[in-house]
MMTF fields as JSON, N, C-alpha, C and O atoms, coordinates in Angstrom:
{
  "mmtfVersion": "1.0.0",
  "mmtfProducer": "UNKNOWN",
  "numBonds": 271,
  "numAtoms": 272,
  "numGroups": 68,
  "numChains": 1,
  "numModels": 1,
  "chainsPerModel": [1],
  "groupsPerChain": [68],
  "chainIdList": ["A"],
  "bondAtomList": [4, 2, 8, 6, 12, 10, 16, 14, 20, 18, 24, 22, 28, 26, 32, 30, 36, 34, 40, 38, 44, 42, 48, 46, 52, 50, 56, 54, 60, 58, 64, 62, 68, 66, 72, 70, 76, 74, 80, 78, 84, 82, 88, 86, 92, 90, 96, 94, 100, 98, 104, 102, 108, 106, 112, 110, 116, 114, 120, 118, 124, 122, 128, 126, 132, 130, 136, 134, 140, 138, 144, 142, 148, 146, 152, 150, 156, 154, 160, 158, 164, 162, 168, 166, 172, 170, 176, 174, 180, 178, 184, 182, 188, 186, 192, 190, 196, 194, 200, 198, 204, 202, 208, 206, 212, 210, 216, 214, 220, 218, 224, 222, 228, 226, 232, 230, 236, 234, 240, 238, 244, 242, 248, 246, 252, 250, 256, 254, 260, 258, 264, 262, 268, 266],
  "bondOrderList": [1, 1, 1, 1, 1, 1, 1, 1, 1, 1, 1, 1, 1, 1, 1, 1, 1, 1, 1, 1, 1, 1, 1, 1, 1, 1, 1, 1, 1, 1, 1, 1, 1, 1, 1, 1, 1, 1, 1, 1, 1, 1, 1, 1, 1, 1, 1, 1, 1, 1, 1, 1, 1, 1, 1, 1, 1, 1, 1, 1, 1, 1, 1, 1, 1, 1, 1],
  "groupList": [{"groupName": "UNK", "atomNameList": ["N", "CA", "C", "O"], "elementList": ["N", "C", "C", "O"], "formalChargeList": [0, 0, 0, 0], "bondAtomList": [1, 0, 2, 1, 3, 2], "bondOrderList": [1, 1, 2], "singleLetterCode": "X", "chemCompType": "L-PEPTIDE LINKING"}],
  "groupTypeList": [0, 0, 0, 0, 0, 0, 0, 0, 0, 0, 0, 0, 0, 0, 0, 0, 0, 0, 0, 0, 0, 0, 0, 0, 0, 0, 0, 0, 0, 0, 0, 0, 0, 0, 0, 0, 0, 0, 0, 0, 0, 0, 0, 0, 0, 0, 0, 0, 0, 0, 0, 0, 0, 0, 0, 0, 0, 0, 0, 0, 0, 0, 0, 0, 0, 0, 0, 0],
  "groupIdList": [1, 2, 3, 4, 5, 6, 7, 8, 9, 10, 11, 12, 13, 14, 15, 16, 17, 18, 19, 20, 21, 22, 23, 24, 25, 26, 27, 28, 29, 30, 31, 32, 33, 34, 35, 36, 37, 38, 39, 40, 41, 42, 43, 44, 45, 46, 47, 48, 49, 50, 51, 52, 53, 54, 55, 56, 57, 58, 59, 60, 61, 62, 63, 64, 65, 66, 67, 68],
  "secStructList": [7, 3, 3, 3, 3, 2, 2, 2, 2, 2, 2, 2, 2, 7, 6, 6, 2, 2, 2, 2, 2, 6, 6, 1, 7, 6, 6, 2, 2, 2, 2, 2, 2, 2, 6, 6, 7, 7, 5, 3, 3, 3, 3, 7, 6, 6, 1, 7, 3, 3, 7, 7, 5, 7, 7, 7, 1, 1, 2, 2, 2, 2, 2, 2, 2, 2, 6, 7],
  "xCoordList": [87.299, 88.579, 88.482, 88.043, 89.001, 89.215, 90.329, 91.129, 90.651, 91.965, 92.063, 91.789, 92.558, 92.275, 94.019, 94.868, 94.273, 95.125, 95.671, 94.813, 96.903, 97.17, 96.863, 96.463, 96.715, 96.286, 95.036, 94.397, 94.397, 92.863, 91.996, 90.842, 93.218, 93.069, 93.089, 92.309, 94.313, 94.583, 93.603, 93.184, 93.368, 91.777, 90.691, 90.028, 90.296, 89.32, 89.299, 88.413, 90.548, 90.814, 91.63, 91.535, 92.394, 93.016, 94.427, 94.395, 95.683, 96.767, 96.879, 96.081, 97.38, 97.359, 96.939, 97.482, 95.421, 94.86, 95.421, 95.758, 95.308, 96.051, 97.269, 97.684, 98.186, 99.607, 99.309, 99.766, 98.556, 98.438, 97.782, 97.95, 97.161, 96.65, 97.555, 97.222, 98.319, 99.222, 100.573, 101.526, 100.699, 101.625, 103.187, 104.253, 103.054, 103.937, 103.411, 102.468, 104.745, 104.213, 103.76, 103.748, 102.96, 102.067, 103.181, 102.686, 104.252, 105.512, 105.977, 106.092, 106.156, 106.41, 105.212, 105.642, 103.875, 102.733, 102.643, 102.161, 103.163, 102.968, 103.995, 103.793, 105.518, 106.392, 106.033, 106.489, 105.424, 105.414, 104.341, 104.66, 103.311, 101.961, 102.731, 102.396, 103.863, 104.239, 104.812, 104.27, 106.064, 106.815, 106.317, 106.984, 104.556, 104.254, 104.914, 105.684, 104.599, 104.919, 103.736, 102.739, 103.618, 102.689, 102.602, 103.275, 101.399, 101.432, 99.828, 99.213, 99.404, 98.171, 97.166, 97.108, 96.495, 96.249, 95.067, 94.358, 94.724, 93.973, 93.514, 94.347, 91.901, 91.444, 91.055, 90.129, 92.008, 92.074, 90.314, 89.623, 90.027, 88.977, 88.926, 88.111, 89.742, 89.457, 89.968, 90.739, 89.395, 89.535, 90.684, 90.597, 92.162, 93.55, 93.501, 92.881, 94.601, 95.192, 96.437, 97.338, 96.395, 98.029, 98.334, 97.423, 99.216, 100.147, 101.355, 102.326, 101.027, 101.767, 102.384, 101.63, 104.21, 103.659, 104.42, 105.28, 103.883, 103.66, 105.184, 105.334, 106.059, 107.571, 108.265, 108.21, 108.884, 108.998, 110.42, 111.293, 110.343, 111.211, 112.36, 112.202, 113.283, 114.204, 114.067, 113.776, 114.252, 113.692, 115.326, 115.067, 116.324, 117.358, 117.933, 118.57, 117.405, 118.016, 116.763, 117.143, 115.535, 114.668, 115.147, 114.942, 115.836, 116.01, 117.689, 117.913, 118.216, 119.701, 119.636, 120.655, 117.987, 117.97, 117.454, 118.145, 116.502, 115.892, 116.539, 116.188, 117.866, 118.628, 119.936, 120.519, 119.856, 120.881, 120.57, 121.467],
  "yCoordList": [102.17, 101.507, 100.551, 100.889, 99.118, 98.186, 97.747, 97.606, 97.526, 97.018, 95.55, 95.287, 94.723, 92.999, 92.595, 93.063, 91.63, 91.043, 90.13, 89.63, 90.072, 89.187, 88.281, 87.79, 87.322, 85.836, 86.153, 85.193, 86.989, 86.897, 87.495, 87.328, 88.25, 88.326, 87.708, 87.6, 86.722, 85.666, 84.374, 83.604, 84.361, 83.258, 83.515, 82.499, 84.406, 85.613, 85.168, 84.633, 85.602, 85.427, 84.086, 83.559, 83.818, 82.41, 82.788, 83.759, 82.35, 82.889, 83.018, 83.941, 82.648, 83.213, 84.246, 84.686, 84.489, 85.852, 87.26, 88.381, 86.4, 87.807, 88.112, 89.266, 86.844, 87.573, 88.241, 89.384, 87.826, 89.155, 90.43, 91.493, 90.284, 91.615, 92.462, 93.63, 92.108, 92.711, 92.771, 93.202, 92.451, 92.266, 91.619, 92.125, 90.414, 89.668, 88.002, 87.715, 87.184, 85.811, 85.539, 86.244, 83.927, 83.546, 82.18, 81.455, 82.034, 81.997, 83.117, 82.688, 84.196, 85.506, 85.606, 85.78, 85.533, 85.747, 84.452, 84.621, 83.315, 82.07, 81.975, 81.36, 82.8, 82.818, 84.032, 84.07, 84.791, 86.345, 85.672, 85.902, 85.005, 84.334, 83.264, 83.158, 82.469, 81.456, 81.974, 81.673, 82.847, 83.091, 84.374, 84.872, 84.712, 85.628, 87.018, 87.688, 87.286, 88.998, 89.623, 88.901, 90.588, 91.653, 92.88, 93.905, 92.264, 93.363, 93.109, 92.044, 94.317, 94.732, 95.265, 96.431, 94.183, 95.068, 96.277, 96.082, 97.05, 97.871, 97.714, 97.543, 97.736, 98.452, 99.513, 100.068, 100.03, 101.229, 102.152, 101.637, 103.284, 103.681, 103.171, 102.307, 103.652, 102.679, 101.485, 101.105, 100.679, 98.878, 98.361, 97.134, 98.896, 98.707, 98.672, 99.381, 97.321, 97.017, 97.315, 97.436, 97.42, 98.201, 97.131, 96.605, 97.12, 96.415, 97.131, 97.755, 96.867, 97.718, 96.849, 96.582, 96.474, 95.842, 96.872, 97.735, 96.511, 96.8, 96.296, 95.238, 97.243, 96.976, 97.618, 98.848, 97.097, 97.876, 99.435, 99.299, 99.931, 101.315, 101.545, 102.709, 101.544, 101.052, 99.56, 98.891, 98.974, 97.752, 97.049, 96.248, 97.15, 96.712, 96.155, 95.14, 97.325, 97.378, 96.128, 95.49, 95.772, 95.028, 93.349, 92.466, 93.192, 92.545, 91.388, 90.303, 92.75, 92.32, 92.171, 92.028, 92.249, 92.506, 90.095, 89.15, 90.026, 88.875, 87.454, 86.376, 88.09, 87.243, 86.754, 85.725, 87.781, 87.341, 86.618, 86.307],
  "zCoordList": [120.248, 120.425, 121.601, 122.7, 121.244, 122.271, 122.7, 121.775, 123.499, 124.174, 125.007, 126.178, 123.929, 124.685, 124.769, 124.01, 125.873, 126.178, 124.536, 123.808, 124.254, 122.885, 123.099, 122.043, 124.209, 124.149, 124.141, 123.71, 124.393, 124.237, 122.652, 122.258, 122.036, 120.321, 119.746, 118.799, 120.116, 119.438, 119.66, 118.796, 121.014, 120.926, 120.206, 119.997, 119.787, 119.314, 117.578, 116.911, 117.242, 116.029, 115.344, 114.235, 116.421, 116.083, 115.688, 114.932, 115.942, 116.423, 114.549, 114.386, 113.116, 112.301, 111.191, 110.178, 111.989, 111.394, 112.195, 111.812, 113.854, 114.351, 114.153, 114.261, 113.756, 113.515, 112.183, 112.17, 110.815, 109.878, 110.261, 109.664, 111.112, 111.141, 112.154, 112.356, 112.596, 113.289, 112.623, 113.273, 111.62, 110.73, 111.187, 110.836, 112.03, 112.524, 111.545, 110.808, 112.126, 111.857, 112.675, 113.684, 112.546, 113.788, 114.552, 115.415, 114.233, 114.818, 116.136, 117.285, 115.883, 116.351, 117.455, 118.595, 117.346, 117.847, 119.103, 120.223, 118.645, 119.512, 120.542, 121.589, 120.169, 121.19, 122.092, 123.235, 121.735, 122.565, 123.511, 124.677, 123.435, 124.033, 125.106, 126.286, 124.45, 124.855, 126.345, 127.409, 126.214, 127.342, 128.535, 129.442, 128.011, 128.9, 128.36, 129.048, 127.328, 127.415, 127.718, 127.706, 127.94, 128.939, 127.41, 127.303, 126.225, 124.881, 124.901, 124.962, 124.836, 124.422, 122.978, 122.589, 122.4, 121.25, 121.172, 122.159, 120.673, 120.243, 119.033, 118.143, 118.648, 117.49, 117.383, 117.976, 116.306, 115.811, 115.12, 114.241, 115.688, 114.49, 113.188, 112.865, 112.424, 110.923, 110.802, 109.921, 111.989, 111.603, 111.666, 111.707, 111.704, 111.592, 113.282, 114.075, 113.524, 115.255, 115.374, 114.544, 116.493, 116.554, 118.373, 119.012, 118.6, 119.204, 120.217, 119.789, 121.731, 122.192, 123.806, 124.742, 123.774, 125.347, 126.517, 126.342, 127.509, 128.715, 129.575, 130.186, 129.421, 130.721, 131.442, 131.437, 132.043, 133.394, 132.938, 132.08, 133.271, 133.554, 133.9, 133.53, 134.229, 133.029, 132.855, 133.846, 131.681, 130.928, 131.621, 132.519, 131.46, 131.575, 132.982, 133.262, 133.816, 135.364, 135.873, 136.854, 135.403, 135.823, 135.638, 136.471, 134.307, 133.191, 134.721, 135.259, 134.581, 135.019, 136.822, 137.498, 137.506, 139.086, 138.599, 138.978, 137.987, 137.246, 137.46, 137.939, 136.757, 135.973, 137.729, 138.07, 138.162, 139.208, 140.41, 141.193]
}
């Protein structure tokens, strides 16, 4: 199992194979890359990637300290 940064999957693979194999569009894949989200993919033992991001605790109280 590997664990690469999405902009670095997506360089890897090229932003429309990785959005199928992650089962997003490559719309979806180019905005998440675009505005800096913090998502990590994994390959799975049997060849299947899975997709996971990385935020802060409570997500909300971080969200609403941000914004003010």
């Amino acid at each position: 199992m590997s664990r690469v940064h999405i902009k670095q999957f997506a360089a890897q693979r090229g932003q429309s194979e990785a959005a199928a194999l992650l089962g997003m569009t490559q719309g979806a894949l180019s905005k998440a890359i675009r505005v800096g989200r913090d998502v990590y993919v994994t390959e799975n033992a049997d060849g299947t990637f899975s997709a996971e991001e990385v935020r802060p605790f409570p997500c909300q109280a971080a969200l609403k300290k941000s914004a003010a």
